[in-house]
C-alpha positions in Angstrom: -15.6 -25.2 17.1 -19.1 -25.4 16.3 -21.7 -26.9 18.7 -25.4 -27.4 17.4 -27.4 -28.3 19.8 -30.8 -30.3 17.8 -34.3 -30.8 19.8 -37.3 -32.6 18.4 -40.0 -31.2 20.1 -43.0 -32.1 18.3 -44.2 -35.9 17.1 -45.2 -34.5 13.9 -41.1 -35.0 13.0 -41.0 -38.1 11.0 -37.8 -40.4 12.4 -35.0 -38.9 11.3 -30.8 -38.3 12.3 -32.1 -34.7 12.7 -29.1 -33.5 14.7 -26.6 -34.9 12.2 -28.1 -32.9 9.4 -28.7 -29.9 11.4 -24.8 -30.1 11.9 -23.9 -30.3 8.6 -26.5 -27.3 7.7 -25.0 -24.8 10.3 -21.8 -25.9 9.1 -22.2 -25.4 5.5 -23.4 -22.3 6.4 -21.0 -20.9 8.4 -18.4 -22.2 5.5 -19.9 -19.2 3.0 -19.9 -16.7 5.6 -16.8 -14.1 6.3 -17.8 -15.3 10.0 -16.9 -19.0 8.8 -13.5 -18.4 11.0 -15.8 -18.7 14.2 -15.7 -22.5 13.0 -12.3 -22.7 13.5 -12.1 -21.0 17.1 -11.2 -22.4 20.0 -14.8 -21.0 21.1 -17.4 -23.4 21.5 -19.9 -21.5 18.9 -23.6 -22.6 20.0 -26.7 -23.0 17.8 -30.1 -24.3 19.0 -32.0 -26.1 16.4 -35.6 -26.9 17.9 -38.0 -28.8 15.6 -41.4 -28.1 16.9 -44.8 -27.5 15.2 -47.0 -24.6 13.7 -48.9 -24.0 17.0 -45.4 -22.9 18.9 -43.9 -21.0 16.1 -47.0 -19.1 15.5 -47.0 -17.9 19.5 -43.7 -17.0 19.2 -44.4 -15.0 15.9 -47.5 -13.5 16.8 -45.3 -12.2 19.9 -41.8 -11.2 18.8 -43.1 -10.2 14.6 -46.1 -9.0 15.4 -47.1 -11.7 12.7 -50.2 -13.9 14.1 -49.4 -17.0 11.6 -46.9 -20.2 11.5 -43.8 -19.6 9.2 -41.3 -22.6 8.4 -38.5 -20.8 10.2 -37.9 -18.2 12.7 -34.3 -17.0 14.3 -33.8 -15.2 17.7 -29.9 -14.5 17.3 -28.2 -13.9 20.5 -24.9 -11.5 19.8 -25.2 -8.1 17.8 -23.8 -8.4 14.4 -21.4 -5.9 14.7 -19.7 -8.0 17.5 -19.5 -11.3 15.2 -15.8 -10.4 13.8 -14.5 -9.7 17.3 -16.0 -12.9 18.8 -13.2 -15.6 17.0 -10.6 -14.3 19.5 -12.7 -14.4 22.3 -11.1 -16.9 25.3 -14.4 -16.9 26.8 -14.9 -20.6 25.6 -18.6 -20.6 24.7 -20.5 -18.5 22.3 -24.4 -18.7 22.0 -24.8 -17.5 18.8 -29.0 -18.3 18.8 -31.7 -20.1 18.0 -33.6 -21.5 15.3 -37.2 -23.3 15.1 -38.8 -24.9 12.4 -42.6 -25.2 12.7 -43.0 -29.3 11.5 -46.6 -28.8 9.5 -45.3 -25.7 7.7 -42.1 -27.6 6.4 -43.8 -30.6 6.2 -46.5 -28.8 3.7 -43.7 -26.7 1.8 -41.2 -29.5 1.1 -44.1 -31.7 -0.9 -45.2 -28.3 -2.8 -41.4 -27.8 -3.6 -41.1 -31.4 -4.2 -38.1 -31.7 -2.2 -37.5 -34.7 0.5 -38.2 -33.2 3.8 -34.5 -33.4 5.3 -33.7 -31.2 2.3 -35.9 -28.8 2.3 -35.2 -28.3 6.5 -31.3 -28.3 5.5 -31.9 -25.5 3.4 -34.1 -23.3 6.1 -31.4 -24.3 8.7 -28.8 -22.6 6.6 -31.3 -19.8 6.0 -31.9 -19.7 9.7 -28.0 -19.7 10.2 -27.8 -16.7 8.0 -30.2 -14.7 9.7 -28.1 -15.6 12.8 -25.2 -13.8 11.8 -27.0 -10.6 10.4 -28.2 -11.4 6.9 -32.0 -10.3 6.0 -33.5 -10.6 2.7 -36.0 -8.0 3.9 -33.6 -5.3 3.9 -34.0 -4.8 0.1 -33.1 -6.4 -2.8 -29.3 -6.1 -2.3 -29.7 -8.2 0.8 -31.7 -10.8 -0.7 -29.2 -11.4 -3.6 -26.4 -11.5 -0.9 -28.3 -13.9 0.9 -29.7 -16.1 -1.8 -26.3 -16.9 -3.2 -24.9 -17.7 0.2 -27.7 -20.2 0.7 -27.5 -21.3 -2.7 -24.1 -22.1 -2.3 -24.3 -23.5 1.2 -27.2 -25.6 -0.6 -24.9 -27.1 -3.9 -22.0 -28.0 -0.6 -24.5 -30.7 0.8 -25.7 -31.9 -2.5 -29.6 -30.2 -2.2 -31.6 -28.8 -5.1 -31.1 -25.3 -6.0 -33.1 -23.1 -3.4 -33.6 -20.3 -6.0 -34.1 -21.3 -9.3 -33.8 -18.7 -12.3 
C-alpha cells in the first residue's frame, strides 16, 4: 500500500488539494515502474512530499550536490536500489522509501515558462522525483534518460498532463 505523506511548508504554495495530487503522482509513478508491485504490498510504502521554497532547497543542494542554487526538485531516497525487488515480501509493515522537495519559486517560475498550470507541472516533477526514488537518473547517460523520460512520459499521459518531453 502506498502511503504519501504531503507537507506545505512554505506560503508561497498557492491553495491547493496538494496531498491528493501528490498521491495520484507517486502512484502513477510507481504504476510504470517494475517496482509498481510495492503498491500492492501489504507494506506500508512511504513517500514524503515537502513543498517548501528556493531558499531551503538551495541549503539542501549546496550541502548534499555540492550545487549552491535552487532546483525544482531534489530526492534523498532512503533504501539502496538493489534492495527495491526484495522489499514487496517484506513483513516488516512500513517502508520509507524517501523524500522529495519542491522548491515553490522555482516551480512556480517553470510552470508559467512551460505554460503548464502549476499542479501539472509539480505532478510531473513528483513522478520525476518518484523515479529518482527508486534508482532512475537521467544523468547516467543518454540510455538512462530515454528510460526515464518515457516512464515519466507515460506516468504523465495516466493523469491527463501535457507531454513532459516533446519531440
Amino acid at each position: 500500500m502506498l502511503l504519501t505523506e504531503t507537507s506545505v511548508a512554505s506560503h508561497l504554495w498557492p491553495a491547493h488539494d496538494w496531498a491528493a495530487l501528490a498521491s495520484a503522482a507517486v502512484a502513477a509513478a510507481f504504476a510504470e515502474t517494475p517496482h509498481g508491485g510495492l503498491a500492492a504490498s501489504t507494506a506500508e510504502v512511504e513517500t514524503s512530499i515537502r513543498l517548501s521554497d528556493d531558499a531551503e532547497v538551495q541549503t539542501l543542494n549546496r550541502q548534499y550536490r555540492h550545487k549552491d542554487k535552487p532546483t525544482n526538485v531534489l530526492s534523498f531516497p532512503m533504501v539502496q536500489v538493489d534492495l527495491l525487488d526484495g522489499l514487496a515480501n517484506s513483513d516488516d509493515g512500513e517502508i520509507l522509501l524517501g523524500d522529495i522537495i519542491l522548491a515553490a519559486e522555482t516551480c512556480i517560475r517553470e510552470a508559467a515558462e512551460k505554460a503548464w498550470a502549476l499542479p501539472d507541472y509539480v505532478q510531473h516533477l513528483i513522478v520525476h522525483g518518484l523515479l529518482h526514488l527508486l534508482g532512475y537518473d537521467h544523468e547516467l547517460g543518454e540510455t538512462q534518460a530515454t528510460a526515464m523520460e518515457a516512464l515519466e512520459s507515460a506516468a504523465c499521459r495516466s493523469l491527463g498532463l501535457p507531454e513532459p518531453y516533446p519531440g
